[in-house]
C-alpha positions, 0 to 999 in steps of 0.5 A: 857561031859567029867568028870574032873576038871575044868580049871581055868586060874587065879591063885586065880581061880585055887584054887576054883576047883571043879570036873565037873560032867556029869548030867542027868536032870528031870523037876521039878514041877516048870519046872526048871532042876532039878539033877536026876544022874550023873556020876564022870568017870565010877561011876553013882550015882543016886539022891534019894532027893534034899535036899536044892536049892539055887541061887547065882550071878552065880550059882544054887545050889543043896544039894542031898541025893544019892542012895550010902547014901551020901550027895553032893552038886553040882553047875550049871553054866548056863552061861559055861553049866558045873556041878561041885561037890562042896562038898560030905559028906559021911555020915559014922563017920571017924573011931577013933571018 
């Protein structure tokens, strides 16, 4: 899978856009897949601790904590097969507060 941001054909949709991830997967305990690494363009990250999972109407929900120290949430969509990144924190305090 190639990393770039999703494309949306409704005006509304294309506000919700997110970067689609390449991920590699592990099975966890449950056998369910759980995130192990992904990729954003020649950048891997490996995924050090799932945090918090959650499901919604479409969507499966990982928080992870990162080997580069950052926490990110990213979302699966069974029906497309697509991970996109919903959110990165990078842990660090903006300089100046």
């Amino acid at each position: 899978m190639t990393t770039g941001y999703n494309d949306h054909s409704t005006p509304d949709a294309r506000r919700d856009r997110y970067l689609v991830l390449s991920v590699e997967c592990n099975t966890g305990m449950n056998g369910e897949r759980e995130p192990h690494a992904f990729s954003m363009g020649k950048r891997r990250v490996i995924v050090d601790e799932i945090i918090d999972r959650w499901l919604a109407t479409d969507h499966q929900y990982f928080k992870v904590r990162a080997d580069d120290s950052g926490t990110y949430i990213l979302r699966y969509d069974a029906n497309r097969a697509l991970w996109e990144l919903t959110l990165f924190d990078s842990g660090r305090t903006p300089e100046g507060l």
